[in-house]
Structures are given as structure tokens and as C-alpha cells.
Biotite code that builds the C-alpha atoms (Angstrom):
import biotite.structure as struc

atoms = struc.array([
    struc.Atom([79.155, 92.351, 18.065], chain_id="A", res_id=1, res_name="UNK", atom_name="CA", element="C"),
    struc.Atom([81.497, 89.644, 16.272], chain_id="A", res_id=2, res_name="UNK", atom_name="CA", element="C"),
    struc.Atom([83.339, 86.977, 17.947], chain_id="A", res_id=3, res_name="UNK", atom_name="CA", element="C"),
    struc.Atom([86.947, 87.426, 18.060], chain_id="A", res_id=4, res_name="UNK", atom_name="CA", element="C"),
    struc.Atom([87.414, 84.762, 16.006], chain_id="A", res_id=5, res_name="UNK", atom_name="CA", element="C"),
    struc.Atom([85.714, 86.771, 12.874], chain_id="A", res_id=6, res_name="UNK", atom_name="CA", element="C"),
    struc.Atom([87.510, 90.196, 14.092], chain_id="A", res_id=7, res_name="UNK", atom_name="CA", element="C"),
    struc.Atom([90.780, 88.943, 15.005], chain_id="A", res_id=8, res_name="UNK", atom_name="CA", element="C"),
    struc.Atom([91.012, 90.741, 18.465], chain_id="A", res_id=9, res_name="UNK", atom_name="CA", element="C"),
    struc.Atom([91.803, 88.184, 21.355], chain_id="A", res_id=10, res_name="UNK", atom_name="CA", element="C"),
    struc.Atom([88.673, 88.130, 23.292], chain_id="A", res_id=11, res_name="UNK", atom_name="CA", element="C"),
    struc.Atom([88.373, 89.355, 26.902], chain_id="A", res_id=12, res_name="UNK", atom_name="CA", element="C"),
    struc.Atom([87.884, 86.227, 28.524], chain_id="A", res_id=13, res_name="UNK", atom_name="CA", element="C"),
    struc.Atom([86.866, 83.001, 27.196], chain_id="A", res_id=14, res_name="UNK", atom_name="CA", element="C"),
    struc.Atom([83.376, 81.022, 26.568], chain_id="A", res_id=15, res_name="UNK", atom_name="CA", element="C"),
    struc.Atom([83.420, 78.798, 29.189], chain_id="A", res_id=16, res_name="UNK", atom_name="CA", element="C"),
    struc.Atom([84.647, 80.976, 31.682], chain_id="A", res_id=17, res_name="UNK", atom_name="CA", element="C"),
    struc.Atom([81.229, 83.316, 30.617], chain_id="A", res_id=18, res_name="UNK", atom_name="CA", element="C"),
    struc.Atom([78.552, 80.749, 30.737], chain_id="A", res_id=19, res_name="UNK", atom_name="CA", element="C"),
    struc.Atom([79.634, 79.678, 34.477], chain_id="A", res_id=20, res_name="UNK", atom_name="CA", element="C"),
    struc.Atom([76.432, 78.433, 35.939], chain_id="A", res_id=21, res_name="UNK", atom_name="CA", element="C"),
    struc.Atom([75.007, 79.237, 39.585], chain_id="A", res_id=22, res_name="UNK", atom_name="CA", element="C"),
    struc.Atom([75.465, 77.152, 42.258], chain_id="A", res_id=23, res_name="UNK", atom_name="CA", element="C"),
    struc.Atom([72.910, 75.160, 43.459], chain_id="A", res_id=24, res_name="UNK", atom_name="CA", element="C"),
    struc.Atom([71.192, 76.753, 46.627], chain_id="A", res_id=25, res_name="UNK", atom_name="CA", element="C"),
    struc.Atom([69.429, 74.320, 49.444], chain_id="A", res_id=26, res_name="UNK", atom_name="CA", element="C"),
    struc.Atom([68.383, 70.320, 48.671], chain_id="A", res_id=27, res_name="UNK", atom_name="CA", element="C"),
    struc.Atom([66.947, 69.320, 45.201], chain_id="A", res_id=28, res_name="UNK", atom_name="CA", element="C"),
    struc.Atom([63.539, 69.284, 44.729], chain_id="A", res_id=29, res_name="UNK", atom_name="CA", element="C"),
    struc.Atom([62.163, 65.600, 45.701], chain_id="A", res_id=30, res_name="UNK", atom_name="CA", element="C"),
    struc.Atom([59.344, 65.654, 43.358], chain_id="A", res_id=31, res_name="UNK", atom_name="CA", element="C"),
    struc.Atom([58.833, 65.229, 39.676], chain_id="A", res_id=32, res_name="UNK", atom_name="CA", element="C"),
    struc.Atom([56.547, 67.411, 37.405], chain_id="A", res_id=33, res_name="UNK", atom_name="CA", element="C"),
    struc.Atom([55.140, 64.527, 34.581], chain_id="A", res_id=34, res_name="UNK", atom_name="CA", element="C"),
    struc.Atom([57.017, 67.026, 32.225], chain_id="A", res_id=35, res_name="UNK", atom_name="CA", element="C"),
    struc.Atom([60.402, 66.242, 34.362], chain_id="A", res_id=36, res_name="UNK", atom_name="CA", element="C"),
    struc.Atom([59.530, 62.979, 35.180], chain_id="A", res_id=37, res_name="UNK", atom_name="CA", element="C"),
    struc.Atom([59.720, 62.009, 31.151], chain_id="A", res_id=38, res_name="UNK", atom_name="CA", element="C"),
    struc.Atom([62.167, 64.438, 30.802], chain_id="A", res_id=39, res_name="UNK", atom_name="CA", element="C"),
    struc.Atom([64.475, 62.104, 33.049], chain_id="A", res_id=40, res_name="UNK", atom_name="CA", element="C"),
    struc.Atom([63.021, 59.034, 31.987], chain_id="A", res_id=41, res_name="UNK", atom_name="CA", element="C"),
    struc.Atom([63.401, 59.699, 28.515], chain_id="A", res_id=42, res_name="UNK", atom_name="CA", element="C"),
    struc.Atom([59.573, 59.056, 27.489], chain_id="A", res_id=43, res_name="UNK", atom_name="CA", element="C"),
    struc.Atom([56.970, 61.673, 25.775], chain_id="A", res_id=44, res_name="UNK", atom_name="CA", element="C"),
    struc.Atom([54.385, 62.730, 27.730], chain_id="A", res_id=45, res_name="UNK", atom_name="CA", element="C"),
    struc.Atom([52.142, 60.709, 25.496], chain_id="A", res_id=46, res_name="UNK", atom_name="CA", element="C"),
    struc.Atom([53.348, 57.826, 26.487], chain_id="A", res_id=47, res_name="UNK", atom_name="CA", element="C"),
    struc.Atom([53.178, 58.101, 30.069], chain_id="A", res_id=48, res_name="UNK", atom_name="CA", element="C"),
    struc.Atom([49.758, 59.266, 29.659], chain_id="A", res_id=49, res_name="UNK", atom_name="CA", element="C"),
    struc.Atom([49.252, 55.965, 27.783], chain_id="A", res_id=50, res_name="UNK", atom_name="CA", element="C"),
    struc.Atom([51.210, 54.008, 30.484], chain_id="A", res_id=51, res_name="UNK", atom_name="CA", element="C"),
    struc.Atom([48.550, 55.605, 33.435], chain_id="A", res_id=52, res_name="UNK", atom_name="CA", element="C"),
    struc.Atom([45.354, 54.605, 31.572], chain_id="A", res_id=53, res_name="UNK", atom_name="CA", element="C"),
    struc.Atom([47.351, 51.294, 31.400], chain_id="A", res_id=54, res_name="UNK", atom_name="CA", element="C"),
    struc.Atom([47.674, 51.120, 35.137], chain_id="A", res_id=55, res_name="UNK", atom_name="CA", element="C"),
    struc.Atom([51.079, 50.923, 34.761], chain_id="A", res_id=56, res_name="UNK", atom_name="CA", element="C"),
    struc.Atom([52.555, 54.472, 35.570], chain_id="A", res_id=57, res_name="UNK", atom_name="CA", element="C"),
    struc.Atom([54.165, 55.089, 38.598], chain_id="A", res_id=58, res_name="UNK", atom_name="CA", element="C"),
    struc.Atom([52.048, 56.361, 41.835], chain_id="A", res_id=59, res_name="UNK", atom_name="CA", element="C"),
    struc.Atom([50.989, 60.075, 41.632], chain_id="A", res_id=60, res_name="UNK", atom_name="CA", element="C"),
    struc.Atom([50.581, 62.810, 44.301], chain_id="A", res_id=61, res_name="UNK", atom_name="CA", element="C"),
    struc.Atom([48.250, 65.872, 44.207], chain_id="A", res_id=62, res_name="UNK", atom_name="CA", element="C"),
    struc.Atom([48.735, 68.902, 45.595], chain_id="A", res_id=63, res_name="UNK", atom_name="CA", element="C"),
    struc.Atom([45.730, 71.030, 44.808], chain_id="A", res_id=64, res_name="UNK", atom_name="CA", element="C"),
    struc.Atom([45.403, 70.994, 41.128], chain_id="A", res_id=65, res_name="UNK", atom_name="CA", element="C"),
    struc.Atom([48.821, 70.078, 39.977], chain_id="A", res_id=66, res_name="UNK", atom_name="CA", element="C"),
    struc.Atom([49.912, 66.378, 39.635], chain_id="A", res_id=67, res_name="UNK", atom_name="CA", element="C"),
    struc.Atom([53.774, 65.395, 41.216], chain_id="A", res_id=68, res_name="UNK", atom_name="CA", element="C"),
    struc.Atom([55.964, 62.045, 41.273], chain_id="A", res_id=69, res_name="UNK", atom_name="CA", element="C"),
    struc.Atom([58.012, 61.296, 44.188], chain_id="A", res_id=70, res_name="UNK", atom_name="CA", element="C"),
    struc.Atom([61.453, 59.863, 43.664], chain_id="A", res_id=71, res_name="UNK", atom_name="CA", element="C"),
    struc.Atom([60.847, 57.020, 45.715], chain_id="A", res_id=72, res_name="UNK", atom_name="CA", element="C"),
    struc.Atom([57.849, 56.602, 43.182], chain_id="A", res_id=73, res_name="UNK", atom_name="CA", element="C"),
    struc.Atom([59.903, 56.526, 40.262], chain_id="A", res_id=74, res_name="UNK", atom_name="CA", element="C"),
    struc.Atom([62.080, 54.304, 42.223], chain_id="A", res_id=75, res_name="UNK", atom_name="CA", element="C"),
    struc.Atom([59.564, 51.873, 42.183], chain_id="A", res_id=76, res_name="UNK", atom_name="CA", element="C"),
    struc.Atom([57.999, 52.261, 39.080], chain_id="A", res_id=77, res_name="UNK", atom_name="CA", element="C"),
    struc.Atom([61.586, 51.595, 37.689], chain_id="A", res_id=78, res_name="UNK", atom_name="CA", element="C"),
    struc.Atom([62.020, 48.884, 39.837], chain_id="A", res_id=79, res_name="UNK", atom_name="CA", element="C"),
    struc.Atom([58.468, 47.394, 38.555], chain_id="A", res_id=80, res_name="UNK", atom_name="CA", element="C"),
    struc.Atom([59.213, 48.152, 35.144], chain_id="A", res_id=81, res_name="UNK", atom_name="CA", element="C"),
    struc.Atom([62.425, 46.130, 35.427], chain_id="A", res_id=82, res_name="UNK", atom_name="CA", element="C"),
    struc.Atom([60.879, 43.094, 36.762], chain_id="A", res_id=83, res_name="UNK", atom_name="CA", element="C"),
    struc.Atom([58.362, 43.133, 34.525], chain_id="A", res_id=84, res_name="UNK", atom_name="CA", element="C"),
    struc.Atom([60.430, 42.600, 31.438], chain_id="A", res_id=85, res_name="UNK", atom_name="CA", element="C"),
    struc.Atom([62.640, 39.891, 33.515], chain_id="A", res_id=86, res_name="UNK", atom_name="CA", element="C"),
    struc.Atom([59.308, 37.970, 33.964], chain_id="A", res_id=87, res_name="UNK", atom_name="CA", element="C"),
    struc.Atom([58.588, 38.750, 30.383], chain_id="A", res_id=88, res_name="UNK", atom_name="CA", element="C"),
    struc.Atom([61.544, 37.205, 29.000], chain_id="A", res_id=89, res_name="UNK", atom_name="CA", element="C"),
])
């Protein structure tokens, strides 16, 4: 069906008012997937595979066969990373 824009009939009720999005149920999740860990951290997978065979990704925890980052891992991987480059300079 075409927008009301194209068809010139007002539309029933608008955009942002349709794509309202859930609330939030219970506390966030306070683990990172390595997917959402990059995701957040703005680095490609690659690289933070490239970072761990560095020794220099944060500390991982395994539960059964799938692979998680706390966030007071990334904390302190941040925190690390940040000193690092201070010392650096």
C-alpha cells in the first residue's frame, strides 16, 4: 500500500507513533557475546580475535560451549587499554 505522502490521504497515525518500541522487561543482560562485545566497542570480530592471540583481549568466561565477557571485564580491558597508550605516549 502507498504512503500517504504518494496518495495524498492523511495517514492514520504517524511513523513514529507506529514503530514505538517495547519496554524493557527485568535488568540488562551483564554479559557480552564477542559479537556484542565489538558491536559496543566498535571493533570487527577479527580484530579481537587478533587482540586474544595477542594476550591482550579482555578476560573471557565459558559457559559450556559458548564464550561471554563480563562488563566488569570490559571495564578493565578498557581501563588497560587506556593506560596502555598513556604509557605509550
Amino acid at each position: 500500500m502507498a504512503r500517504g505522502e504518494i496518495t495524498g490521504k492523511k495517514p492514520k497515525q504517524s511513523a513514529a507513533v507506529a514503530v514505538k518500541a517495547p519496554p524493557i522487561r527485568g535488568p540488562p543482560t551483564a554479559l557480552f557475546s564477542i559479537k556484542s562485545f565489538c558491536i559496543a566497542h566498535d571493533i570487527s570480530e577479527g580484530f579481537y580475535f587478533k587482540l586474544r592471540e595477542q594476550g591482550r583481549g579482555p578476560r573471557e568466561m565459558r559457559l559450556g560451549a559458548r564464550v561471554f565477557i563480563t562488563f566488569e571485564s570490559a571495564a578493565r580491558w578498557r581501563a588497560e587499554r587506556e593506560a596502555a597508550t598513556v604509557a605509550a605516549e
